[in-house]
PAMIBA-913079 format. One record per residue: residue number from 1; residue in three letters; z, x, y of N, C-alpha, C in turn. Coordinates in steps of 0.05 Angstrom, whole numbers, always signed. Layout:
% PAMIBA-913079
PT    k    r     nup   neast  nnorth    caup  caeast  canorth     cup   ceast  cnorth
PT  NUM  ALA       Z       X       Y       Z       X        Y       Z       X       Y
...
***
This chain:
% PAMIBA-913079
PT    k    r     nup   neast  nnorth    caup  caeast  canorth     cup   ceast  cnorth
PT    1  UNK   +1798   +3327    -664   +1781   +3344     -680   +1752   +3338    -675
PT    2  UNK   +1747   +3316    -672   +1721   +3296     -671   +1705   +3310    -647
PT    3  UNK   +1727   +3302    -630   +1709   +3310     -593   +1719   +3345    -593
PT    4  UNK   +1728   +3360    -610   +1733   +3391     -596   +1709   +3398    -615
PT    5  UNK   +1700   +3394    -642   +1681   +3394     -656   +1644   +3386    -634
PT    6  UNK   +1646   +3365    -625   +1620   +3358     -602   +1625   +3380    -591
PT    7  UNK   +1649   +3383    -572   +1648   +3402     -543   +1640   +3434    -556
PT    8  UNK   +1657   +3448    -580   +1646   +3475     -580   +1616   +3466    -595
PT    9  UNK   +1607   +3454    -604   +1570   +3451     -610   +1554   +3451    -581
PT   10  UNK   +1560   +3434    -566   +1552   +3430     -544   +1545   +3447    -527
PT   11  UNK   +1523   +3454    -514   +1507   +3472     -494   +1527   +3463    -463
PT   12  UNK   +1533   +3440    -459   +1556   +3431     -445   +1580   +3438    -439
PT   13  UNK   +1602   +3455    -431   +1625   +3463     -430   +1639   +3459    -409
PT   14  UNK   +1629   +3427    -394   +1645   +3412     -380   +1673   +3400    -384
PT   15  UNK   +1701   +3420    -384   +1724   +3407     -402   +1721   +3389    -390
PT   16  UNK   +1731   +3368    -360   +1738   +3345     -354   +1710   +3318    -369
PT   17  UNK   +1686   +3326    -370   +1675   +3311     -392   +1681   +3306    -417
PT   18  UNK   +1687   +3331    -439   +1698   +3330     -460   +1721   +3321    -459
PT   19  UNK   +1737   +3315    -448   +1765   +3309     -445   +1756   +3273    -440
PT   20  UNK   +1739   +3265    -427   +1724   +3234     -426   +1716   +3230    -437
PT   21  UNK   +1707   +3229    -455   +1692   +3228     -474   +1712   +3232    -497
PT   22  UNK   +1725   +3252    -499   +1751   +3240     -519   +1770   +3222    -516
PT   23  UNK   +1779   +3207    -494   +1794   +3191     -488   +1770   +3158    -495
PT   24  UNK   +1749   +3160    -489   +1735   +3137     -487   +1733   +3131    -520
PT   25  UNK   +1719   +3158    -531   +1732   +3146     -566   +1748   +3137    -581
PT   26  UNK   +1777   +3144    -567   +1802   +3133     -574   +1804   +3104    -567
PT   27  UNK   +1790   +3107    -533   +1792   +3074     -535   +1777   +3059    -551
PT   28  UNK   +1749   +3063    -558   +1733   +3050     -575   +1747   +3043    -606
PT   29  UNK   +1765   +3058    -615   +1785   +3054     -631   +1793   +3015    -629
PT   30  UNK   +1801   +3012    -614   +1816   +2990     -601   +1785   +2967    -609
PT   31  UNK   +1763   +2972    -600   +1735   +2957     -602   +1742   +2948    -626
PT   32  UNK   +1751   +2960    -650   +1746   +2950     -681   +1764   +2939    -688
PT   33  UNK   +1794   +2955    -675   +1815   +2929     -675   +1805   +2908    -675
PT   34  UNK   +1796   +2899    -645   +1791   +2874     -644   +1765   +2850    -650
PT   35  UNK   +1746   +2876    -659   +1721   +2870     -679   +1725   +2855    -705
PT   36  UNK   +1751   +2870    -726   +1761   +2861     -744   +1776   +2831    -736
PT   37  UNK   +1794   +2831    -730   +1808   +2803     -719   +1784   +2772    -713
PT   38  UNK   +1769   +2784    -688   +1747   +2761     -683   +1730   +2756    -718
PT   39  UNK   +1728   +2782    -728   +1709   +2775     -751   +1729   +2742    -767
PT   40  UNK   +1756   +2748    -769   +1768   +2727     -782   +1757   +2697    -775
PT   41  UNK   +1761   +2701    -756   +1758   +2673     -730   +1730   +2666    -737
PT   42  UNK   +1710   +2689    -738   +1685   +2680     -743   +1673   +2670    -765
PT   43  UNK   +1688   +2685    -786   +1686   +2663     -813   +1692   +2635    -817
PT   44  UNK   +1717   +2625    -804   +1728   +2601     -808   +1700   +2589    -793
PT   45  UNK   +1685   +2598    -768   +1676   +2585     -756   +1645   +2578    -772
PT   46  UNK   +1637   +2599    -783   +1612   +2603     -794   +1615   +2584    -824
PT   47  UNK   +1644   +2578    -837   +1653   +2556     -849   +1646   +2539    -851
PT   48  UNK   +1649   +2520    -825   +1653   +2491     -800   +1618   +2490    -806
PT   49  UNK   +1603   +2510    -792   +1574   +2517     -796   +1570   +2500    -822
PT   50  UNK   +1574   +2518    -838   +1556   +2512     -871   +1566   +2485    -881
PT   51  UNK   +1594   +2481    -873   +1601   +2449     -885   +1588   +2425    -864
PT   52  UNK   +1582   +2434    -847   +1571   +2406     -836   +1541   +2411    -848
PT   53  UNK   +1519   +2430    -849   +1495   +2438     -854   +1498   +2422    -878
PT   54  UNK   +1516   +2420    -899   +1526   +2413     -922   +1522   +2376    -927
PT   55  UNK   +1525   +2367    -910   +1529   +2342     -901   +1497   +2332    -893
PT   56  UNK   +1484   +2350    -875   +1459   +2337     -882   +1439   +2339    -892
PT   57  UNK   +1449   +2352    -916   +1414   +2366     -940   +1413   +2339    -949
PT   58  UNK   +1384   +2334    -961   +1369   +2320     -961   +1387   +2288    -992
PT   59  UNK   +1395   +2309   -1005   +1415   +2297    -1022   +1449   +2305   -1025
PT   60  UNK   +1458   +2295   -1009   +1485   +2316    -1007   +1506   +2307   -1032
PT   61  UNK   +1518   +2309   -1035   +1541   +2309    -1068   +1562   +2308   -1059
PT   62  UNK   +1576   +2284   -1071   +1606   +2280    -1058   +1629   +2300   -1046
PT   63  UNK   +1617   +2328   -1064   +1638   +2347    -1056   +1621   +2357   -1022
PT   64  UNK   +1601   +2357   -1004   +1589   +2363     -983   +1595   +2332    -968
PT   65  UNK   +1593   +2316    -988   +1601   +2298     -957   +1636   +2290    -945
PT   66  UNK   +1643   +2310    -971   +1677   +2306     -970   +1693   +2325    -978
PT   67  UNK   +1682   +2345    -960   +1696   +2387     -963   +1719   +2377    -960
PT   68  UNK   +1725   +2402    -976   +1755   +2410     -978   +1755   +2432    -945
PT   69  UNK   +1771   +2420    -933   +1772   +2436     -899   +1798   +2450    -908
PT   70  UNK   +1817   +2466    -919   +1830   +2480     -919   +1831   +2504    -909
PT   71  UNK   +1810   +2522    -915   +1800   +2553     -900   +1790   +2538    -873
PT   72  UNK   +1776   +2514    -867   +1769   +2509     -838   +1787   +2505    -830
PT   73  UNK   +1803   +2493    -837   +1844   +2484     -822   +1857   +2504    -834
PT   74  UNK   +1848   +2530    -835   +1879   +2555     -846   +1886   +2558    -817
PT   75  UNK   +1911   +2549    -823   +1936   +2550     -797   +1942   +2585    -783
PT   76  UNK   +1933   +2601    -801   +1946   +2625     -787   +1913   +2629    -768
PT   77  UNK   +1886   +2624    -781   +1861   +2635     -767   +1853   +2618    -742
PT   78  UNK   +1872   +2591    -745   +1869   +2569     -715   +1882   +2585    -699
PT   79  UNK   +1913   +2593    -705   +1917   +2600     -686   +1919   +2624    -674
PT   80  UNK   +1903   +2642    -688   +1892   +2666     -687   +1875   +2664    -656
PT   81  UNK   +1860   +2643    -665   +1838   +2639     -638   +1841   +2632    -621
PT   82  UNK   +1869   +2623    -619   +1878   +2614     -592   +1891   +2637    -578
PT   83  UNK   +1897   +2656    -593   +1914   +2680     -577   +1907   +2690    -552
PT   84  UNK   +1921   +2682    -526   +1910   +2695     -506   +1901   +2721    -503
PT   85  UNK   +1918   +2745    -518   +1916   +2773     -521   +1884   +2782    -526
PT   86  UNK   +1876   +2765    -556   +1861   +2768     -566   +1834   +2763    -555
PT   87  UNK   +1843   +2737    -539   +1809   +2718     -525   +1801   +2743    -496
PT   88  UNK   +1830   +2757    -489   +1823   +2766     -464   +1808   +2796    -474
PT   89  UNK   +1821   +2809    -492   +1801   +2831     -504   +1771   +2821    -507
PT   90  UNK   +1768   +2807    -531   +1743   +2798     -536   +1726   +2795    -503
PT   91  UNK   +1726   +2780    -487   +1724   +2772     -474   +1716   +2805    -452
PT   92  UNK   +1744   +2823    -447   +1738   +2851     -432   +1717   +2871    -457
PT   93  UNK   +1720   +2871    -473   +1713   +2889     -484   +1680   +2883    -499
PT   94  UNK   +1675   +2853    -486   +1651   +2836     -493   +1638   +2843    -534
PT   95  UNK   +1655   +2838    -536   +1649   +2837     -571   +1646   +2801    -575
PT   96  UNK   +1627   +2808    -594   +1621   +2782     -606   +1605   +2778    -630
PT   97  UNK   +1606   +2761    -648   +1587   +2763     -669   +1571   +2738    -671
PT   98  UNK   +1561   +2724    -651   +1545   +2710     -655   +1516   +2722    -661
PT   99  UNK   +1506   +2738    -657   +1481   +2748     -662   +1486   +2763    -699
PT  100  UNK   +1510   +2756    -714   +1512   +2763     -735   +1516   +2748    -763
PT  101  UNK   +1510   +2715    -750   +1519   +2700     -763   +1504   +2707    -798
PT  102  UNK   +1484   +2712    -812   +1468   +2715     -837   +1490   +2744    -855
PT  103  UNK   +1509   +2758    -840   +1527   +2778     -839   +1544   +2765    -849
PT  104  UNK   +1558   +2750    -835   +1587   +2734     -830   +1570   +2707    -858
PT  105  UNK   +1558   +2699    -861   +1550   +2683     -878   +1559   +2690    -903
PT  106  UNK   +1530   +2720    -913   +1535   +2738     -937   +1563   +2734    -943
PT  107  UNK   +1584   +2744    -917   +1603   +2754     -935   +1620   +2731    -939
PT  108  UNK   +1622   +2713    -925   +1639   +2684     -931   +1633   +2681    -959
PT  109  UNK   +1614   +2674    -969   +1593   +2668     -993   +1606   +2686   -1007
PT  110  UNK   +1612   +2714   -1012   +1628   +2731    -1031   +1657   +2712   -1028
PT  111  UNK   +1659   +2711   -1009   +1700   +2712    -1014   +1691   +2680   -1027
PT  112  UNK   +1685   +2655   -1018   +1681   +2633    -1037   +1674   +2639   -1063
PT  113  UNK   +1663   +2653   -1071   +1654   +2656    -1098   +1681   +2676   -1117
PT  114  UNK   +1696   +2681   -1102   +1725   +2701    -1113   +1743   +2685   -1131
PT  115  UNK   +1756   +2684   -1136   +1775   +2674    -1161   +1804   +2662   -1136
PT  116  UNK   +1814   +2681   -1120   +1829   +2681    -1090   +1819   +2660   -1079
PT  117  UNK   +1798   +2647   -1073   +1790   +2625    -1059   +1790   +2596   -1063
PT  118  UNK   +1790   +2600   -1094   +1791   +2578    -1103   +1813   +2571   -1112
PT  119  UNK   +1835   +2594   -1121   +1871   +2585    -1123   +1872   +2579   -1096
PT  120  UNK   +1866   +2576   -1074   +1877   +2575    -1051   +1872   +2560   -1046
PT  121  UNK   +1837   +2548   -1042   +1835   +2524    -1033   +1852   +2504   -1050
PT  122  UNK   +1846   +2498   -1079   +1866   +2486    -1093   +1893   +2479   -1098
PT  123  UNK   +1910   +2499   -1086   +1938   +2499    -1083   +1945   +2474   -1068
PT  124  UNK   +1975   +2459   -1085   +1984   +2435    -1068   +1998   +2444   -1040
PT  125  UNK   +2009   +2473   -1038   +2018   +2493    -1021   +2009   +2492   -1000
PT  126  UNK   +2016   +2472    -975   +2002   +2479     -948   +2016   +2488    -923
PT  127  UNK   +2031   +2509    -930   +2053   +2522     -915   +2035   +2540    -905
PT  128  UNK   +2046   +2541    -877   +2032   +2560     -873   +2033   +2591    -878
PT  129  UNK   +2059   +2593    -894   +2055   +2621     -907   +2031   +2629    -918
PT  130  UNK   +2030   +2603    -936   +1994   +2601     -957   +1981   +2610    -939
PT  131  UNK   +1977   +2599    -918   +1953   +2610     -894   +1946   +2628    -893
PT  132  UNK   +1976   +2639    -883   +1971   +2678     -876   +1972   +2695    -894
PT  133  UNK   +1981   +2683    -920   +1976   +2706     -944   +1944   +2705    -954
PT  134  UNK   +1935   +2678    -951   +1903   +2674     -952   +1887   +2701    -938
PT  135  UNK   +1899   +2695    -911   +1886   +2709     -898   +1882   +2742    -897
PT  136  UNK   +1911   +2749    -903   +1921   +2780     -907   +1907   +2776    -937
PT  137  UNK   +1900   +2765    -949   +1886   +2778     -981   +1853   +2775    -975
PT  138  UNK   +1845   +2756    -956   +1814   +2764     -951   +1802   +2788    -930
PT  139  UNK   +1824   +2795    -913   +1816   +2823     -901   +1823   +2839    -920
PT  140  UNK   +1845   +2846    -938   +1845   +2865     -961   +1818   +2874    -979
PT  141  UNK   +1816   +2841    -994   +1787   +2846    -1005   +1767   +2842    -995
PT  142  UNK   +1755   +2828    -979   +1736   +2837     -966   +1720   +2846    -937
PT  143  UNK   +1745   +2853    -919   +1737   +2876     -903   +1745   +2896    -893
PT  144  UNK   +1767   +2900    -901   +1781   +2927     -897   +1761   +2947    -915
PT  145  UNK   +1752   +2950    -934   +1732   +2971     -939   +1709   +2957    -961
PT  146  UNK   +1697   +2937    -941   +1673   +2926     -959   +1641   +2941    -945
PT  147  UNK   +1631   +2939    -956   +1594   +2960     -960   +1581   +2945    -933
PT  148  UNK   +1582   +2917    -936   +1565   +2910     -916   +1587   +2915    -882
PT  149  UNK   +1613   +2907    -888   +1620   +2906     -858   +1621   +2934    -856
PT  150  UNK   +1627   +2955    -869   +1629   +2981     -866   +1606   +2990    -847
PT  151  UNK   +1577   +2985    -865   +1552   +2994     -855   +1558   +2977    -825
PT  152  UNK   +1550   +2953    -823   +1542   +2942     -794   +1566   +2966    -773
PT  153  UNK   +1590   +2969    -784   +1608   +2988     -750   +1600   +3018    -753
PT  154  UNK   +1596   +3024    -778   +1576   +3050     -779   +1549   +3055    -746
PT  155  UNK   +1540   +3034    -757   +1510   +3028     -733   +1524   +3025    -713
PT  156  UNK   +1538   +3014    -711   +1557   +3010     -680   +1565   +3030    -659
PT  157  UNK   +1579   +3052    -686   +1599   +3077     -675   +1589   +3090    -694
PT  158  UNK   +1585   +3111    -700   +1587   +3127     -717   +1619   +3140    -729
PT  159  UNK   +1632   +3136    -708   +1655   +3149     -716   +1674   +3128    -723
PT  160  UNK   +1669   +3102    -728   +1680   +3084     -740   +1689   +3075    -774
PT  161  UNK   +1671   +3097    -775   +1666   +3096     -806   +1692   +3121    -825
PT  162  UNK   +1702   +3131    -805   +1733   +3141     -805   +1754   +3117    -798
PT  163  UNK   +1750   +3109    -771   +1762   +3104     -752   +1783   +3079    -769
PT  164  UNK   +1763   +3072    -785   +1773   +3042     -801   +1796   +3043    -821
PT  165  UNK   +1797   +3067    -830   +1822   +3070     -836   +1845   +3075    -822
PT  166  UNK   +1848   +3077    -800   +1866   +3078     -783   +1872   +3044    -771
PT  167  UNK   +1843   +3033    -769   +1857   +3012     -759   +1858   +2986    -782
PT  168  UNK   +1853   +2990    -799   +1862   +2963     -826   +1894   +2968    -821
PT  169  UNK   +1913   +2984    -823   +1934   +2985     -826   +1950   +2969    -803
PT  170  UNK   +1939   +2971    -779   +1941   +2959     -755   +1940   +2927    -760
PT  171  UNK   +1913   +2916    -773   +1910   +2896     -778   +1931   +2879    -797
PT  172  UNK   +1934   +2888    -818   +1954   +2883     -830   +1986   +2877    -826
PT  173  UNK   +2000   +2890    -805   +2020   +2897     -798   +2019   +2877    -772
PT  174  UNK   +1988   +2869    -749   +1997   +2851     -738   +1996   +2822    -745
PT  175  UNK   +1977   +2824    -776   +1983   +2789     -786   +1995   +2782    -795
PT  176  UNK   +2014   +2805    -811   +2057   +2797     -818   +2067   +2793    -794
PT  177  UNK   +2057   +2803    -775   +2082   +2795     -745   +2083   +2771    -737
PT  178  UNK   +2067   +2754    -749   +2061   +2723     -735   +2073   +2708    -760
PT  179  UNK   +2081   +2692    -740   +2098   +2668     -758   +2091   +2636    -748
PT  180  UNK   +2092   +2621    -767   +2098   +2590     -752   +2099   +2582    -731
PT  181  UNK   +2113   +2599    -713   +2124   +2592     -689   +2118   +2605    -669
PT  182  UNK   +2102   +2623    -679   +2083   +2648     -655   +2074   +2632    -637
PT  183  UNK   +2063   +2644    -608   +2057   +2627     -586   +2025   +2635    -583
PT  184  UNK   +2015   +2629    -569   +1992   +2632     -557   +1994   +2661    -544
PT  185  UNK   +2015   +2671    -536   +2012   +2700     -526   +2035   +2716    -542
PT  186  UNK   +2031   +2710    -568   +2039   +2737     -582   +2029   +2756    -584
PT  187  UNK   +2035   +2782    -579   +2023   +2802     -574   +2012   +2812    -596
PT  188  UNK   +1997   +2835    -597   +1977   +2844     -614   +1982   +2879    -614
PT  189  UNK   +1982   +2891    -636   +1991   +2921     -632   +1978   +2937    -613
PT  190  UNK   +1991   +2945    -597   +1970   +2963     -574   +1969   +2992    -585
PT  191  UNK   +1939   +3005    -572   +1937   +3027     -590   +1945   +3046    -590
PT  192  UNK   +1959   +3054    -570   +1991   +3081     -570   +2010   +3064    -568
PT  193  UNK   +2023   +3085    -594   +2064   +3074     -597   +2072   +3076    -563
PT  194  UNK   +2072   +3090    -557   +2078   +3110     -525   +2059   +3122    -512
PT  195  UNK   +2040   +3101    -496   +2016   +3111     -481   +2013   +3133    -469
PT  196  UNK   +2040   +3140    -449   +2049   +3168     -439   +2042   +3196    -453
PT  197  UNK   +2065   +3196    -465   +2066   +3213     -488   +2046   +3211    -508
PT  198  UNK   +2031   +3192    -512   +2003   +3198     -525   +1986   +3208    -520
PT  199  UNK   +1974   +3207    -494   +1960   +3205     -479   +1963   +3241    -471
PT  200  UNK   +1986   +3249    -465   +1991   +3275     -453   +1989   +3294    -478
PT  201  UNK   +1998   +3287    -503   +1992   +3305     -530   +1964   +3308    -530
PT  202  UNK   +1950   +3284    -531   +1919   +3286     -536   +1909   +3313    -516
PT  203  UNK   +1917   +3298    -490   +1900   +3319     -466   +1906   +3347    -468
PT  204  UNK   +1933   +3354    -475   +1944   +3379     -472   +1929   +3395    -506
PT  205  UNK   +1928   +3373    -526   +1919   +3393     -548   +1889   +3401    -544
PT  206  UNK   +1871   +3386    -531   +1842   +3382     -526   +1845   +3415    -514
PT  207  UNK   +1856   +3411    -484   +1856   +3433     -462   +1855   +3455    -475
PT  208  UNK   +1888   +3455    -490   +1893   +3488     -497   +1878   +3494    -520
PT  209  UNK   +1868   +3477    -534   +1850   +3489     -559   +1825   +3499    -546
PT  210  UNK   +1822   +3482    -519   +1794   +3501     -510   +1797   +3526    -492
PT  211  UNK   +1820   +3525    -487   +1821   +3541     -456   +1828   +3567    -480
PT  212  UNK   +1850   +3572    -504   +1869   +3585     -514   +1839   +3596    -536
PT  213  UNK   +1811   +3593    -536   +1789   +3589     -552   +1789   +3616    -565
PT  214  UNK   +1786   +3630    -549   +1780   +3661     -553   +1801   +3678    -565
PT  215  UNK   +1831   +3672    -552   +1855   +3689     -567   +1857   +3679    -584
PT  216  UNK   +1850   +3654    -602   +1857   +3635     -624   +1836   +3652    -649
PT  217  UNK   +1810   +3653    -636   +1801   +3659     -652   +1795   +3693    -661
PT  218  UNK   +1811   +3700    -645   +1819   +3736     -644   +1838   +3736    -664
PT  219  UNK   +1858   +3716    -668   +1888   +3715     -676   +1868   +3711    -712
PT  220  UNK   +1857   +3687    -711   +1835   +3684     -739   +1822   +3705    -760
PT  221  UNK   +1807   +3723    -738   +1794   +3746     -747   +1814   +3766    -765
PT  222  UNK   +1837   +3774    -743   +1854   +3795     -752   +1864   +3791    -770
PT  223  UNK   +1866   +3761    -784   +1882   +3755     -810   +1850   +3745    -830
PT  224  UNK   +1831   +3764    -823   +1818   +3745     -851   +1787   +3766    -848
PT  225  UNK   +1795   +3799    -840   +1787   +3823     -839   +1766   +3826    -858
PT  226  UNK   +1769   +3810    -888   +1747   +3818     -906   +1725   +3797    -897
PT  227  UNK   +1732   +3781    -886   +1706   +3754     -876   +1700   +3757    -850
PT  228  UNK   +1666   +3755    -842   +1666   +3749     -816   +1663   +3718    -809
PT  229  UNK   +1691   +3717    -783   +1692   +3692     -778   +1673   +3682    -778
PT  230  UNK   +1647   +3687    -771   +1622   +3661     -767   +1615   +3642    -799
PT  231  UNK   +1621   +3666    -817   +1615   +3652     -841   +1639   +3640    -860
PT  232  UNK   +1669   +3633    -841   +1683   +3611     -858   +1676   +3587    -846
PT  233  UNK   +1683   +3565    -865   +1663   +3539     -860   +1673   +3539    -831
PT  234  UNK   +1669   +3520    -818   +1666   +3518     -784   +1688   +3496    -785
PT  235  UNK   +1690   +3478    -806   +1709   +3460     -803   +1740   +3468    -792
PT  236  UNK   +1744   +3492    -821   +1769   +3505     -830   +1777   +3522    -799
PT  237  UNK   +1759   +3538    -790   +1758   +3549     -754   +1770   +3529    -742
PT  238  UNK   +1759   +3513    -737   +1765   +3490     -716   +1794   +3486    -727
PT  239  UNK   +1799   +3475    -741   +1827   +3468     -751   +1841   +3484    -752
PT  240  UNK   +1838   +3505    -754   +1869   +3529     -751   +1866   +3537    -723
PT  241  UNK   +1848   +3536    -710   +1845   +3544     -678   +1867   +3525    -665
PT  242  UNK   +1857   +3491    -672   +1877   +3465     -663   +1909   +3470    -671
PT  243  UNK   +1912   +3486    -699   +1940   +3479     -707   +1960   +3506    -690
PT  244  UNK   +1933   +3524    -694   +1950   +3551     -678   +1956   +3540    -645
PT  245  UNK   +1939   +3529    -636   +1945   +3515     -608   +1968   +3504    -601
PT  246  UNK   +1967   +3486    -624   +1993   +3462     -637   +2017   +3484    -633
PT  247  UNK   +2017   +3501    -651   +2044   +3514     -660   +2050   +3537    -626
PT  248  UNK   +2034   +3537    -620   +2042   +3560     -597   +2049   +3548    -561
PT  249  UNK   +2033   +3516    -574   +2032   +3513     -533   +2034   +3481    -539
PT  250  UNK   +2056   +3477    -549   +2059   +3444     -553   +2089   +3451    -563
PT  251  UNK   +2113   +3449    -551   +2139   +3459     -558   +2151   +3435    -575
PT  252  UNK   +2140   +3414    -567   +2160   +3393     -585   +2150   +3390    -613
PT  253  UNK   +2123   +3398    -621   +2119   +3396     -651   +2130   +3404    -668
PT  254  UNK   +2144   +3395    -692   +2156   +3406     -707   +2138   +3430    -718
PT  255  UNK   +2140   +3453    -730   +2125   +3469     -745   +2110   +3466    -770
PT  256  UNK   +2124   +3456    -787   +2114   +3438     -815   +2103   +3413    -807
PT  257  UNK   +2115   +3402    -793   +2090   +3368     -785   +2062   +3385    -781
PT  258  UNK   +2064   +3404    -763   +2031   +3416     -762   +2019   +3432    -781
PT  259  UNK   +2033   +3445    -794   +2022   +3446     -820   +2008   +3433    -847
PT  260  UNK   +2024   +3409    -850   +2027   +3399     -864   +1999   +3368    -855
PT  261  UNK   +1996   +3368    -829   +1976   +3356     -815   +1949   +3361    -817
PT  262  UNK   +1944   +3395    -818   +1927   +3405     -811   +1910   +3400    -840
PT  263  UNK   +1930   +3414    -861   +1923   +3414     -883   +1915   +3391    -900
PT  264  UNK   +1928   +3366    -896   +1909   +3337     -894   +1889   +3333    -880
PT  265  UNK   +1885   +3336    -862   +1857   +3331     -844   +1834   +3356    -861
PT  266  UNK   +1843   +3378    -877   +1822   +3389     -892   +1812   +3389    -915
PT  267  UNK   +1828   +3365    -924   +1833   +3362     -942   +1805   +3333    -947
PT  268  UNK   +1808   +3324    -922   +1779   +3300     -916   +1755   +3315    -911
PT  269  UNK   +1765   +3330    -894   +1737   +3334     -870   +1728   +3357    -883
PT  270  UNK   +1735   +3379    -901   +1725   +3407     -905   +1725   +3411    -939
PT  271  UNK   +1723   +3440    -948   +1716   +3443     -974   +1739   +3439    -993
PT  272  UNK   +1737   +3440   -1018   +1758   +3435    -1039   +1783   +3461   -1031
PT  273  UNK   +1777   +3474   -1021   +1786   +3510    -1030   +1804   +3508    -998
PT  274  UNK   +1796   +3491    -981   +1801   +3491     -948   +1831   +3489    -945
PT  275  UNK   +1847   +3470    -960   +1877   +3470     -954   +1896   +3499    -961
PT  276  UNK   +1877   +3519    -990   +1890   +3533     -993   +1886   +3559    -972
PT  277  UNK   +1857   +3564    -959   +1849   +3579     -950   +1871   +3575    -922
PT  278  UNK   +1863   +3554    -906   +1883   +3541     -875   +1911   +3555    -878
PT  279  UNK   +1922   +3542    -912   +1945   +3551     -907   +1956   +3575    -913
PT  280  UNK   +1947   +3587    -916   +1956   +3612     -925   +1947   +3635    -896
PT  281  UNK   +1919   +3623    -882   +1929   +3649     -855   +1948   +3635    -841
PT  282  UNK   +1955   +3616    -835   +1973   +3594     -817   +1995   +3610    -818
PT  283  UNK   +2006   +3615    -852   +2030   +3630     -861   +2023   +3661    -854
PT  284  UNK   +2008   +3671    -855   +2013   +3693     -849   +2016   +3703    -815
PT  285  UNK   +1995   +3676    -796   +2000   +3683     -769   +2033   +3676    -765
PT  286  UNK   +2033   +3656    -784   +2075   +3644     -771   +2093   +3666    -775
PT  287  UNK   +2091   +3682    -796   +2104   +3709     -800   +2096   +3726    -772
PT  288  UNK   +2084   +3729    -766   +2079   +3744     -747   +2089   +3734    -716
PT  289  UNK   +2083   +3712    -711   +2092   +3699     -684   +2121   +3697    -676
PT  290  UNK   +2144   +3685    -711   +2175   +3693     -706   +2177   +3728    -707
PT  291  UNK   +2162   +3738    -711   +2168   +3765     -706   +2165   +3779    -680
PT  292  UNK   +2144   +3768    -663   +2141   +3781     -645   +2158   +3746    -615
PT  293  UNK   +2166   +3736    -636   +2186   +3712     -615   +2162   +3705    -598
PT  294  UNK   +2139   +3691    -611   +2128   +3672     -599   +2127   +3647    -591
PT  295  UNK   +2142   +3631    -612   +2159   +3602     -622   +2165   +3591    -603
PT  296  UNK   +2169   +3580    -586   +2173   +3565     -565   +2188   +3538    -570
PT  297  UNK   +2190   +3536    -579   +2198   +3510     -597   +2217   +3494    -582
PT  298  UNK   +2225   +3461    -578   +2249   +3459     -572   +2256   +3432    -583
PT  299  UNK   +2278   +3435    -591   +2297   +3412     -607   +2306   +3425    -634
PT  300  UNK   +2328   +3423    -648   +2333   +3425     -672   +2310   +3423    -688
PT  301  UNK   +2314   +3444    -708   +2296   +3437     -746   +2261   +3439    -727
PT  302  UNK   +2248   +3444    -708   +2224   +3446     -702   +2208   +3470    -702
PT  303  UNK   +2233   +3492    -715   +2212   +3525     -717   +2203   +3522    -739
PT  304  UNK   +2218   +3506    -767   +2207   +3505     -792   +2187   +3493    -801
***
């Protein structure tokens, strides 16, 4: 939606650009994956930082010359950093937060000051389950949707500031996958289930929503006669152009998955009124398409 939204604004109508440019966003996806992850690593580290700094102020207090190292020894974030998967991303995809340490500070400084930090450090509990539930409750509260990490990938990407909800869920789901006994090359969720088949949905919906531009939006007009298309929001266009695409020149989509798709994504991106407006020409072009046996469809239960 993101990159067919650039391409029809755009004085540009280079598809094999637009089509690069949407694939390169998808990968930048993967950047925050592994933005998020290093941020862990970087706390424990920025930790190590403040407890030794701790050690040499001018009068230090038994609790600075004799930290509690628990969050600096949490067993799941050591061996977080050893993950080859992880060191070789970081490393290709050159992310790093050393130039962010006053960032990574702030927010350490919140999660120590939490109520969660201090049952934890405290706990006689040094399993490493403790670890990783430590850990899965400080990306919960404070970075999966906290103000300051939000803003800094905002500045980053602009389109990250979506993007992050797609990938907290990722995060979560790969720090239950690790256990005790994980290795140094346990893998890490890669960002298509089925690269193939991902990869070929993306390209083929990009293509025919641009190439299919003009009959899509002929098919638009004729169902919405009292409006001129230029003045329904631009969002709600774009999205029934993509789903009519969807439903006419993509045979394996179910019918209702794209419906029911479309109408969520307008439900974010467009006006209050947008799910009922979408769906209701959608329904009236689908009446029309099994009538004139446009449906293409293939597999069981996918015309509905």
């Amino acid at each position: 939606m993101q990159a067919l939204y650039a391409f029809f604004q755009s004085e540009n109508k280079d598809l094999a650009k637009g089509e690069r440019d949407l694939f390169n966003g998808i990968d930048k996806i993967y950047d925050l994956y592994i933005y998020q992850f290093e941020f862990l690593v970087e706390l424990r580290h920025v930790a190590s930082i403040l407890s030794e700094d701790a050690k040499n102020k001018r009068l230090p207090t038994s609790n600075d010359l004799n930290p509690n190292l628990k969050f600096i020894e949490n067993k799941f974030i050591a061996q977080l950093s050893e993950n080859i998967h992880l060191k070789r991303e970081i490393n290709n995809r050159k992310i790093s937060w050393n130039n962010e340490f006053e960032l990574v500070k702030k927010i350490f400084n919140n999660i120590k000051a939490g109520e969660e930090y201090n049952k934890y450090m405290n706990a006689s509990d040094d399993s490493y389950q403790t670890h990783l539930n430590f850990a899965v409750e400080v990306f919960k509260e404070y970075m999966a949707d906290f103000e300051l990490l939000n803003h800094f990938y905002e500045e980053k990407n602009l389109h990250w500031g979506d993007d992050i909800y797609l990938v907290n869920p990722m995060i979560v789901k790969t720090i239950e996958s690790f256990n005790e006994n994980s290795n140094p090359d346990a893998v890490l969720l890669p960002l298509y289930k089925d690269r193939e088949d991902d990869e070929q949905f993306v390209k083929d919906l990009f293509r025919q929503t641009v190439i299919h531009e003009e009959e899509t939006k002929k098919l638009i007009a004729d169902k919405t006669k009292n409006w001129e298309v230029e003045r329904i929001a631009l969002m709600d266009v774009l999205l029934m152009k993509m789903a009519i695409t969807e439903i006419l020149s993509l045979p394996s989509i179910p019918v209702k998955v794209t419906l029911n798709e479309y109408i969520e994504i307008s439900k974010i991106y467009s006006t209050p009124k947008s799910k009922l407006f979408i769906n209701g020409i959608l329904d009236k072009l689908l009446v029309d398409f099994k009538a004139e046996k446009k449906l293409n469809k293939t597999g069981r239960g996918l015309m509905e």
